[in-house]
C-alpha positions in Angstrom: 0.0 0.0 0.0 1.1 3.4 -0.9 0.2 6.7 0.3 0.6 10.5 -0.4 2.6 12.6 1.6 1.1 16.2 1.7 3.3 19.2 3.4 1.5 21.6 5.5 -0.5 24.3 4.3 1.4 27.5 3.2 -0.9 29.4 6.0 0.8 27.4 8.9 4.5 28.3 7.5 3.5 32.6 7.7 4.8 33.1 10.8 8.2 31.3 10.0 8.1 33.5 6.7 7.8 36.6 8.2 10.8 35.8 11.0 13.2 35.0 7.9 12.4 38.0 5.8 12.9 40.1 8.8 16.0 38.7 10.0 17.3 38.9 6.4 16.2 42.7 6.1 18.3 43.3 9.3 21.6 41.5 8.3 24.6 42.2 5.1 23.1 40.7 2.2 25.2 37.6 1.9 24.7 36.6 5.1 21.2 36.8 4.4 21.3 34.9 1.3 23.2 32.1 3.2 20.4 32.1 6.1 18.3 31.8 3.2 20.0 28.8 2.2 20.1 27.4 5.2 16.1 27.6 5.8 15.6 26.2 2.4 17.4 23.1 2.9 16.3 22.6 6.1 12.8 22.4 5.0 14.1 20.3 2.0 15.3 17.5 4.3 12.3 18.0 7.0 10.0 17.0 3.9 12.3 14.2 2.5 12.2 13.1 5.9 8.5 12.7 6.3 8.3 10.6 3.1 7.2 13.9 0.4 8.1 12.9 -3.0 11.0 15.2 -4.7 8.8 17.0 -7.2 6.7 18.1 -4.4 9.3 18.9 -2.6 10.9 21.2 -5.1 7.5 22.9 -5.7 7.2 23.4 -1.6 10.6 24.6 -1.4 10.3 27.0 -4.6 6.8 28.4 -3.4 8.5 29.1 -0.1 11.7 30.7 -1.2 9.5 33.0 -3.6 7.3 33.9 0.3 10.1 34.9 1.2 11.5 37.1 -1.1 7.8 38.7 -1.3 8.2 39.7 1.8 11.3 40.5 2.1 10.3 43.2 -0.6 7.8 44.4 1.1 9.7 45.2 4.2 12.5 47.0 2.5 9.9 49.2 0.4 7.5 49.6 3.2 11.4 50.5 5.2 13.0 52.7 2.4 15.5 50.4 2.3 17.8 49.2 -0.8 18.0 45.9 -2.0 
């Protein structure tokens, strides 16, 4: 018997999305970009962990890089910041 492995729903992951995009606003750019890394794969193993298969996985991990770099947008034109 087989079964599907779905992640969690995008809405439970906001809060985590918001807490990287501000920490990467607050930091030099590459060591944002390597934080951002880091988050990435650790939600790439967390999901090969659980059993998710690796297209879904690249899909999840796609859709929640791109969250993040919404927001992270937001925040520095909402801040005045540069990019």
């Amino acid at each position: 018997m087989t079964a599907t492995v779905l992640p969690f729903r995008f809405a439970r992951r906001l809060p985590q999305i918001r807490k990287t995009a501000g920490y990467m606003v607050s930091v030099p750019a590459n060591h944002a970009e390597g934080h951002l890394r880091e988050q990435l794969r650790r939600l790439e193993d967390g999901l090969r962990k659980k059993g998710v298969a690796e297209l879904l996985i690249r899909s999840e991990v796609g859709s929640y890089e791109g969250a993040i770099r919404a927001h992270l947008w937001r925040l520095l034109i909402s801040q005045g910041g540069a990019a």
